[in-house]
C-alpha positions as CSV (number, residue, x, y, z in Angstrom):
1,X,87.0,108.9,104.0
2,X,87.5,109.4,100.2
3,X,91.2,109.7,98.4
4,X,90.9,112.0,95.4
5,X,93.5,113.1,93.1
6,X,94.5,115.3,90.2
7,X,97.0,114.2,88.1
8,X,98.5,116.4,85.7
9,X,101.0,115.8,82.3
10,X,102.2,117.9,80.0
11,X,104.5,116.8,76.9
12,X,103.3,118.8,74.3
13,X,102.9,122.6,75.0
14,X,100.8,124.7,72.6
15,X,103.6,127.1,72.4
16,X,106.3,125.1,71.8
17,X,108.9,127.5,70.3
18,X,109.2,128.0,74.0
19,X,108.4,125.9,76.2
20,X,110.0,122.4,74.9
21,X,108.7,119.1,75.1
22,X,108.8,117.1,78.1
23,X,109.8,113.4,77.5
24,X,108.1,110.9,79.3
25,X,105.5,112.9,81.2
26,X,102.2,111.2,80.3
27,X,104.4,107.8,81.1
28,X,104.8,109.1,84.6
29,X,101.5,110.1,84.6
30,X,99.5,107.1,84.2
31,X,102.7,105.0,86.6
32,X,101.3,107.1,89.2
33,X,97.8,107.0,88.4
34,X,98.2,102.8,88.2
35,X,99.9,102.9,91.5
36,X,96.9,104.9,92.9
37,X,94.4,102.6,91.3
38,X,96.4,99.4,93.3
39,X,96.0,101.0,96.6
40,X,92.4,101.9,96.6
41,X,92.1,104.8,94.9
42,X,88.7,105.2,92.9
43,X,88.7,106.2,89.3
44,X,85.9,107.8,89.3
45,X,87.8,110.1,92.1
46,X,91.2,110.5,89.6
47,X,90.9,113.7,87.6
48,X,93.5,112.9,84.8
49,X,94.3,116.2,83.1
50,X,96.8,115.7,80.2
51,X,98.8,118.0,77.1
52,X,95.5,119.7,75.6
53,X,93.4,119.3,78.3
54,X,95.8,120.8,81.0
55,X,94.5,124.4,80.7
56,X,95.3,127.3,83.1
57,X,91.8,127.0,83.0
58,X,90.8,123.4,83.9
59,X,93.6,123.2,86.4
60,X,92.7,125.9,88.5
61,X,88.8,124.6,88.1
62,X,89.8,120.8,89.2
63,X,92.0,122.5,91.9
64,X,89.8,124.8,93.1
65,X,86.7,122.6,93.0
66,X,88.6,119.9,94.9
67,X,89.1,122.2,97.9
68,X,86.0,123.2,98.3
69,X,84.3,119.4,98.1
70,X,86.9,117.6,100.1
71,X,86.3,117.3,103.7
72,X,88.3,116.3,106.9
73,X,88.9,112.8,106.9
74,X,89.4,112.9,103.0
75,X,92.6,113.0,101.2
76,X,94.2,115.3,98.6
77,X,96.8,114.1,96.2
78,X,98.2,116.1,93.8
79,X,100.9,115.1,90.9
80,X,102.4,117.2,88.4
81,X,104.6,116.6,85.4
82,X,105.8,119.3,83.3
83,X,108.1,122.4,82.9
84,X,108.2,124.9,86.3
85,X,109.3,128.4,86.3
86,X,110.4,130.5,88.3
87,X,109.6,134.8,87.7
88,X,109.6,137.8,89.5
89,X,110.9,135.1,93.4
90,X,107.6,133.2,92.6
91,X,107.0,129.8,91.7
92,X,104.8,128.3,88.4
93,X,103.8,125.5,87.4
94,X,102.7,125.8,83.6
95,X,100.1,125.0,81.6
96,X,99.3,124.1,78.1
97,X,98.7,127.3,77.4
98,X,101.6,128.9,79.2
99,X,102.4,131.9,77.4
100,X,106.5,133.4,78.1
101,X,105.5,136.6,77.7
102,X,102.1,136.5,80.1
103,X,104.1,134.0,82.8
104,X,101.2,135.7,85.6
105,X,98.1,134.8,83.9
106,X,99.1,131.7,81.6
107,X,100.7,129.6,84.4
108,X,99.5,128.7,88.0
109,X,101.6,129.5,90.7
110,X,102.6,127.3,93.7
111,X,101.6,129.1,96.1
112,X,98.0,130.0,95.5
113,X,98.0,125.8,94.8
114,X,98.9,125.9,98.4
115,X,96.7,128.3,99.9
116,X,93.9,126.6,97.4
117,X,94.5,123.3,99.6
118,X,95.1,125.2,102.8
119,X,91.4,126.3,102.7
120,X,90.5,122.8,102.4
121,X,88.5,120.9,105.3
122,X,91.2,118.3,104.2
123,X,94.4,117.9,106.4
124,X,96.0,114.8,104.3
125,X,97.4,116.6,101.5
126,X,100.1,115.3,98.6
127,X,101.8,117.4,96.5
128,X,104.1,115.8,93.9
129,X,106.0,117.8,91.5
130,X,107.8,115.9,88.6
């Protein structure tokens, strides 16, 4: 059994004009990743993905890649910190490069995370949302 996790912050969004500023999220961030690190948690298992290097693009790859290596008896934890939307009765979380106008392609909604993770071999999965 192997615990893995991706941990996501975002304070600083490249568009900022719209998507302000989140105070305190990289703080969270490495609380949780600490906490993770006390109770056995590898680093070399932590994928810490913060401001310019939370992409639509990296996300979905860590997320993605994740699902596909974890097996049964291995478990998922996901935390992110950041700005959510919600468009058109769906659910996003965004990215650094979250774009207002291009919501669809720019952020990542919460339900293909889901069904990302529901394809898994992995049945302990953690979702945290900040």
């Amino acid at each position: 059994m192997s615990n893995y996790a991706i941990i996501v912050a975002i304070e600083n969004y490249h568009n900022n004009s719209q998507l302000h500023d989140v105070d305190y999220a990289i703080n969270d961030a490495k609380a949780i990743k600490s906490c993770l690190l006390k109770i056995g948690y590898n680093e070399n298992d932590i994928t810490f993905l913060i401001n310019e290097y939370a992409t639509h693009a990296s996300i979905v790859e860590k997320i993605t890649q994740l699902s596909n290596y974890a097996q049964d008896s291995d478990v998922i934890f996901f935390y992110y910190a950041g700005h959510g939307l919600f468009c058109d009765g769906k659910n996003f979380i965004t990215c650094v490069d979250t774009s207002l106008s291009s919501i669809e392609s720019t952020s990542i909604n919460l339900y293909e995370i889901l069904a990302s993770y529901e394809k898994s071999k992995s049945k302990q999965i953690m979702l945290f949302l900040d």
